[in-house]
C-alpha positions in Angstrom: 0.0 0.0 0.0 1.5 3.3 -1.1 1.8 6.0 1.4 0.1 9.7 0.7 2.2 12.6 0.3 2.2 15.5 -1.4 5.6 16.7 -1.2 7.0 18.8 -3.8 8.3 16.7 -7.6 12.4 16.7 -7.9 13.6 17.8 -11.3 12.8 14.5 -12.6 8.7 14.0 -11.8 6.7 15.3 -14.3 5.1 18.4 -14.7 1.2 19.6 -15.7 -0.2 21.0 -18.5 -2.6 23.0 -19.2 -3.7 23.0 -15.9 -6.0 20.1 -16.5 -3.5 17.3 -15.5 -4.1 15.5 -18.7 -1.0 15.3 -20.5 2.4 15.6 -19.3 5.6 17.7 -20.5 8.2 14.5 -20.6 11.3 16.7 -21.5 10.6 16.4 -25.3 13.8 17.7 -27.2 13.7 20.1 -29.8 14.5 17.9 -32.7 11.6 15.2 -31.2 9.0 18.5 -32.0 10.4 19.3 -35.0 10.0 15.8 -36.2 6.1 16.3 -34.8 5.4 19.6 -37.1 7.0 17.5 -40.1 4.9 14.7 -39.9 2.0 16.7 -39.3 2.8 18.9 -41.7 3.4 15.7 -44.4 0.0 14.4 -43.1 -1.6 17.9 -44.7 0.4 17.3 -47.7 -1.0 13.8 -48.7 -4.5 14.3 -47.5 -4.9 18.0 -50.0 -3.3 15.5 -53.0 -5.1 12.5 -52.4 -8.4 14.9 -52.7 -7.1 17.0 -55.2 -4.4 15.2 -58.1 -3.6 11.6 -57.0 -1.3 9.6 -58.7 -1.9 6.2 -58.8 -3.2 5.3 -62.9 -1.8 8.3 -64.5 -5.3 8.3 -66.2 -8.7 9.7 -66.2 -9.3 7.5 -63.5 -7.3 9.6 -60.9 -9.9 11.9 -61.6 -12.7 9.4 -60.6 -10.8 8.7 -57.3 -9.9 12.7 -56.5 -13.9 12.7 -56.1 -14.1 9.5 -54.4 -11.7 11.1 -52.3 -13.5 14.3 -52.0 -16.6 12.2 -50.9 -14.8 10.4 -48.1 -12.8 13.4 -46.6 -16.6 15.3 -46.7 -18.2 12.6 -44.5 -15.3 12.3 -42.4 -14.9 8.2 -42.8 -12.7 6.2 -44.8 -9.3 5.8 -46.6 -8.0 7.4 -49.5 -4.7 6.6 -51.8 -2.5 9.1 -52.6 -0.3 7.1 -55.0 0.0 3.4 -55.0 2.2 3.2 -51.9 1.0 6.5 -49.9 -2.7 6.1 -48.1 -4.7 8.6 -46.0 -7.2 8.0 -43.0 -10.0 10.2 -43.2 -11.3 11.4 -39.5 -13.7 13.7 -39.2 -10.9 16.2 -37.7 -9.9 16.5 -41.1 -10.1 20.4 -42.5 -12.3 18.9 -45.2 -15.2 17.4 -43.0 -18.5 18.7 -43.8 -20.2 17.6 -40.7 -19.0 20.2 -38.2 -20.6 23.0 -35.6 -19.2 25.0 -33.1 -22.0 25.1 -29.7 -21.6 26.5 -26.3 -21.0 24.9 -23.0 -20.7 26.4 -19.5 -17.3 27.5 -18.6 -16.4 25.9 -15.3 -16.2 27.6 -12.2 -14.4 26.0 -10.1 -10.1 26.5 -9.4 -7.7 24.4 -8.7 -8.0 25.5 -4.7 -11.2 23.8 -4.2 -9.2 20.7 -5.0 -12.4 18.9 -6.6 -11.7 15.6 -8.3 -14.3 13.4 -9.8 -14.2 9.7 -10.8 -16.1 8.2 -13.7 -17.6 5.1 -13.1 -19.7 2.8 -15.5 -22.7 2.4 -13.5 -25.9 3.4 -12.3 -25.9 6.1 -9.7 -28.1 3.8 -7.3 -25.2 1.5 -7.3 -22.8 4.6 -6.6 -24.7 5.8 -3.9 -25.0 2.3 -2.1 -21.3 2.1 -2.1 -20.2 5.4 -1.5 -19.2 4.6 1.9 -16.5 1.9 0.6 -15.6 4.1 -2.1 -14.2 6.7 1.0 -13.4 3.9 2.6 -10.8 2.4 -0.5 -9.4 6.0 -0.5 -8.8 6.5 2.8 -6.5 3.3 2.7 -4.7 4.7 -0.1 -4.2 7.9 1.5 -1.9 5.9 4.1 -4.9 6.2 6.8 -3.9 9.0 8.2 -6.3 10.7 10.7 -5.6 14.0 9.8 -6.7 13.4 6.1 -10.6 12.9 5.5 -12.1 12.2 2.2 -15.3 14.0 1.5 -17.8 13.8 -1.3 -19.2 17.1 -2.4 -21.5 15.3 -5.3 -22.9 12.3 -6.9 -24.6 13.2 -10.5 -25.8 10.9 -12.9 -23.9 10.7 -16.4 -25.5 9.3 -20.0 -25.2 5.6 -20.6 -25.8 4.7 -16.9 -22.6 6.3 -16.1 -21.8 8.2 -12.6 -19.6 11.1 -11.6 -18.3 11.1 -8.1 -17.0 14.5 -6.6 -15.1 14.4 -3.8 -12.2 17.0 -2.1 -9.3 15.8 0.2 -9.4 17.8 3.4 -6.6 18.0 5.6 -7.2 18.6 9.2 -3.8 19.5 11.3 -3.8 19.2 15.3 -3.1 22.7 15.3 -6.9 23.4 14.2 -5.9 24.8 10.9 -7.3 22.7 8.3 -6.7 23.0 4.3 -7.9 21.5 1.0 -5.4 19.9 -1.2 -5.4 20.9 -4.7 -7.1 19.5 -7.5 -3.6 19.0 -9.4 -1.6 17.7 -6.6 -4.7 15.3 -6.2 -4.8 13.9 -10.0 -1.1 13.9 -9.6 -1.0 11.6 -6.8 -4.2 9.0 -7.4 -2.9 9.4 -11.2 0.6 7.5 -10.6 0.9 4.0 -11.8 0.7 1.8 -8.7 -2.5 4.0 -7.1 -4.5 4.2 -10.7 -4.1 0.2 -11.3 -5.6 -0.1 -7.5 -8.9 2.2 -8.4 -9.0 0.6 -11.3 -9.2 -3.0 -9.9 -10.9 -1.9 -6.6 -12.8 0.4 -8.0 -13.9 0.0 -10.9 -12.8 3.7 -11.6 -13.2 4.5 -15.4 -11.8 7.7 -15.7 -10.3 10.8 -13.4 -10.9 14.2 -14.3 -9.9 16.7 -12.3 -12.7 20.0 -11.8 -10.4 22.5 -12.6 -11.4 26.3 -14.5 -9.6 27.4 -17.2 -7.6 30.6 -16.1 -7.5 34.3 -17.8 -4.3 33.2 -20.2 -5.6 30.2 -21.0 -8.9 30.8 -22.1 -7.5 33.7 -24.6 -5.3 31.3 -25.6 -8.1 28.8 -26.1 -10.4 31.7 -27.9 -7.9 32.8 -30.2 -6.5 29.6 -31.3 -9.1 27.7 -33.4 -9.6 24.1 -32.7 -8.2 21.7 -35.4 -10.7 20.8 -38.2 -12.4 23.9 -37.8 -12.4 27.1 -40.1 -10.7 29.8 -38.3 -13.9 32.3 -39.3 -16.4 29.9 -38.5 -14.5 30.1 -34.8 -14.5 33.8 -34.9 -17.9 34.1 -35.9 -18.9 31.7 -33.3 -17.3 34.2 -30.7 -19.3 36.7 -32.1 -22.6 34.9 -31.7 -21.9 34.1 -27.7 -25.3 35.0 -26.6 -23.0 35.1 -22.6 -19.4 35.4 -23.3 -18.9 35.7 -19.6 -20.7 31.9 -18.5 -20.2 30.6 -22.1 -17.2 29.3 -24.4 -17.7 28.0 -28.0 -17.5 24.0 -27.9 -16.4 22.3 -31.3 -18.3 19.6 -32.4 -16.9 16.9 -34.9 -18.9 14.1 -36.3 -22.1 13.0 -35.4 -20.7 11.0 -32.7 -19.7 13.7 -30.9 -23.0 15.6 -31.7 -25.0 12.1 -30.3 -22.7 12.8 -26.8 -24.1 15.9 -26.6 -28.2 15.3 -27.3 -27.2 12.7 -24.4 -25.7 14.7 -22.4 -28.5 18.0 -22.8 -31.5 14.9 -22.3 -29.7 14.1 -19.0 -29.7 17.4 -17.9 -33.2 18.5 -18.9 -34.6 15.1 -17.1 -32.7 16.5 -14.3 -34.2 19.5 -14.5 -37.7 18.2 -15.2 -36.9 16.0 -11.5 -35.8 19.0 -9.8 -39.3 20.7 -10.8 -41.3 17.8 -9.9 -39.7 18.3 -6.4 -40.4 22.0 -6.1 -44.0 21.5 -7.7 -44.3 18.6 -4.7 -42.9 21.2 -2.4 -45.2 23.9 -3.3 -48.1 21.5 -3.0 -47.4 20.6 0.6 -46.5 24.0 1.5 -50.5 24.9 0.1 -51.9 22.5 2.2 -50.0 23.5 5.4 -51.5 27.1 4.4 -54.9 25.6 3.9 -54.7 24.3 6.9 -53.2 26.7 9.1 -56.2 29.4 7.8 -58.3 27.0 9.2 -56.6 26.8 12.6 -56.5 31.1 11.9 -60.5 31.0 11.8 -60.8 28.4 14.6 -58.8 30.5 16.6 -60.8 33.5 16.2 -64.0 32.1 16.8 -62.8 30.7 20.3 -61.2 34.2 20.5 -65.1 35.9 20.4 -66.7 33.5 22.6 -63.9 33.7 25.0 -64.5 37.8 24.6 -68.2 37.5 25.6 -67.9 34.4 28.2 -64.8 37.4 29.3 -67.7 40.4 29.0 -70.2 38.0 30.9 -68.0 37.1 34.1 -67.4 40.9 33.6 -71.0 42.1 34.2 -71.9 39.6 36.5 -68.5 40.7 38.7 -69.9 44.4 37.9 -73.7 43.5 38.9 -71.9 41.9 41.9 -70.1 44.7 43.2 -73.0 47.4 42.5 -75.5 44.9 44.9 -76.8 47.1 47.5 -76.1 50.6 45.5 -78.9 52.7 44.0 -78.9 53.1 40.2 -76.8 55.9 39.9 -77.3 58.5 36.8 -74.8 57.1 33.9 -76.7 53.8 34.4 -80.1 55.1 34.2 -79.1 56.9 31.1 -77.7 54.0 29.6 -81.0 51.8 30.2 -82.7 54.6 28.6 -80.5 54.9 25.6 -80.8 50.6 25.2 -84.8 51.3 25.3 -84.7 53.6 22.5 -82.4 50.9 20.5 -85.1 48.4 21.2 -87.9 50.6 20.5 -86.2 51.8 17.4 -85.5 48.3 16.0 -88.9 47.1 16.7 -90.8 50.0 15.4 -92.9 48.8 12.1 -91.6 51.7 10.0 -87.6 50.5 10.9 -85.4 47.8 10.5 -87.6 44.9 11.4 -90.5 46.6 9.6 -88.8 47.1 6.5 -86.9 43.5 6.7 -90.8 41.7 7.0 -91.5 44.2 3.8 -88.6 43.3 1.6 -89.3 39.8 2.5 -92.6 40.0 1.3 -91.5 41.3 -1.7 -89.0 38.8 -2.5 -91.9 35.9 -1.9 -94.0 37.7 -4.1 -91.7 37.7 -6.9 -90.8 34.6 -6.7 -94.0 33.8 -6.8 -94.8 36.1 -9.7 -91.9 34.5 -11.6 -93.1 30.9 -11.0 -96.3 31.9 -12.4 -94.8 33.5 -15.7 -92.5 30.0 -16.3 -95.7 28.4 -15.9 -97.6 30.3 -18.4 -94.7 29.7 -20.8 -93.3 33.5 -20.7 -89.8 33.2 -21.6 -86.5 35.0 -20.4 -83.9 35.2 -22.4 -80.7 34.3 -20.6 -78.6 37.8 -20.3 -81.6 39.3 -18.4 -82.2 36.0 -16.6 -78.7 35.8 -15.2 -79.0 40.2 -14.5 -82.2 39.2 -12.7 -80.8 36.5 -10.6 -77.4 38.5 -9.6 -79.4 41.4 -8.5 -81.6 39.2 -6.3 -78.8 37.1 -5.0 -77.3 40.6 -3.8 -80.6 41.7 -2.4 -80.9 38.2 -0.5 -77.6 38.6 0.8 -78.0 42.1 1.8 -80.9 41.2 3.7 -79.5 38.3 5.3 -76.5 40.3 6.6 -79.1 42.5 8.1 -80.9 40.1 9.5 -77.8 38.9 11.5 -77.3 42.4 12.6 -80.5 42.8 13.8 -80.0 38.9 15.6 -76.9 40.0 17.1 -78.3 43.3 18.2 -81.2 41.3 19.7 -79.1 38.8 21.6 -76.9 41.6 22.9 -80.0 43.7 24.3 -81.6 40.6 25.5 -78.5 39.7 27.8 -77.8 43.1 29.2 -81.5 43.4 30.0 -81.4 40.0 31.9 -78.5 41.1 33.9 -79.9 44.8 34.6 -83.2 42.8 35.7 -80.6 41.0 37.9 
């Protein structure tokens, strides 16, 4: 079991590039880069002859095979001959390939301080999250088991083709209190050396590491300003032109239908996630309406037991006041307050008032109802705008009434209980 360290590389350990930790600058002499532009450069050479004048007949068929060629190096698949000895592959990276578009992706966010690493597994994210525990568990091992190292997992996220992405950060905590993330390079660096990468790949079953590192300021002009190979250096400009957010957004080059496939895969996963997300909220927001529902009705309770407590609280009230006045004549303010109460019974109960004029408009109301009947009897007919006028302005008459009527109830009930007790 190797021990963890992340001490500083001698001159000899390998360096990043990029900042991605893909890749590696081996010490490559100049003449081993000068032989890569050469071959690169010869590659050029054959695939622009064996699409333009190849040499293989010395006939007209050469022609028939430049557009047989032409064909191939358009769709990206294939082999063409150059002369009878010299062949060329045709990939869609080719400068020729017709199938090509340049989209946008998100630019990440996150640096190489947050020391985020995430493995690639190929399986389902159930399985993931069952065994996420040994997963920590496997690194923690490798990590030498040292107490002042913890592993923690900052995400699990689903991938297309029932793939997984595990996210996890190495925290160091020192006995002095301090504690520190490692870096995401100095991570990759160590779980991507030979002995630890066969031991997640074995115990594992780790596909791929990728470490969750941004692109810096130089590196994304470099990136911008650079077009990608196989694609037309104004098709790339005009791609940075059309960056509906050049601040959240970089142009992504897409090859091939393969890669074009990848990313319909990778948009469905993220709109299902999406669409889950929503179904969460929408189940959220649901719940959170029938806790409201409910606690409106607890609100109304509550204020109903809040009146009756208020007159059982104005009863013991009078009584205490009835009590406490046993024994004393009826001084003046009371008298004048039985006197006033009189006049608000005798007021209410006069024909010409309230209760006269509430028997009247009842009256009325049962005599048009009764008219009414009558005319739908006789066959009169009422055509439906001035039926539906009709019926609004008597449901606003019924409910004026009614309201009334409670007033006059309440007003009743009222008088009828401080006259018991003044009788008292």
């Amino acid at each position: 079991m190797a021990s963890f360290s992340f001490s500083k590389p001698t001159a000899t350990t390998t360096s990043l590039g990029f900042g991605f930790g893909f890749g590696s600058a081996t010490g490559l002499g100049l003449n081993s880069i000068q032989q890569q532009q050469l071959q690169g450069s010869d590659n050029l050479t054959n695939l622009a002859t064996c699409v333009s004048v190849p040499v293989i007949f010395g006939d007209e068929r050469d022609a028939l095979i430049a557009k047989w060629n032409q064909i191939q190096a358009f769709w990206g698949r294939g082999k063409g001959y150059c002369s009878q000895s010299n062949t060329v592959t045709f990939t869609p990276e080719n400068p020729f390939c017709r199938f090509k578009a340049v989209g946008y992706s998100c630019m990440p966010l996150s640096s190489n301080e947050d020391g985020l690493v995430s493995f690639i597994f190929n399986k389902k994210v159930d399985e993931i999250s069952h065994y996420q525990t040994q997963i920590i568990d496997t690194l923690s091992k490798l990590l030498g088991n040292k107490t002042t190292l913890s592993v923690c997992v900052d995400a699990v996220k689903p991938l297309p083709d029932d793939k997984t992405e595990l996210i996890f950060y190495i925290m160091e905590r020192q006995t002095t209190g301090i504690s520190r993330r490692f870096t995401a390079s100095d991570v990759y660096n160590f779980l991507h050396t030979p002995n630890i990468l066969s031991q997640l790949t074995q115990q594992l079953l780790v596909h791929q590491i990728v470490p969750k590192v941004g692109l810096s300021n130089e590196q994304l002009n470099n990136y911008l300003e650079n077009a990608p190979s196989g694609i037309d250096p104004f098709l790339w400009q005009q791609a940075k032109l059309d960056n509906p957010e050049p601040d959240s957004l970089i142009p992504v080059p897409m090859v091939g239908f393969k890669e074009l496939h990848q990313r319909i895969k990778h948009q469905a996963q993220q709109t299902h996630l999406h669409q889950t997300r929503l179904k969460v909220i929408c189940d959220d927001l649901t719940e959170l309406q029938v806790k409201h529902a409910n606690m409106q009705a607890k609100s109304e309770q509550y204020k109903r037991k809040h009146r009756q407590l208020s007159h059982q609280i104005l009863k013991a009230m009078v009584k205490q006041e009835v009590g406490r006045k046993m024994g004393y004549a009826i001084q003046a303010d009371e008298e004048q307050l039985r006197v006033n109460l009189e006049a608000v019974h005798t007021e209410l109960n006069a024909p010409t008032q309230f209760k006269g004029r509430l028997n009247e408009m009842m009256s009325q109301i049962r005599m048009q109802h009764q008219m009414l009947s009558n005319k739908c009897e006789s066959g009169y007919e009422i055509n439906d705008s001035l039926k539906t006028d009709i019926e609004q302005h008597l449901k606003h008459q019924q409910e004026g009434i009614q309201y009334l009527i409670t007033i006059v109830r309440d007003d009743m009930e009222d008088l009828k209980i401080i006259e018991d007790e003044l009788q008292k």
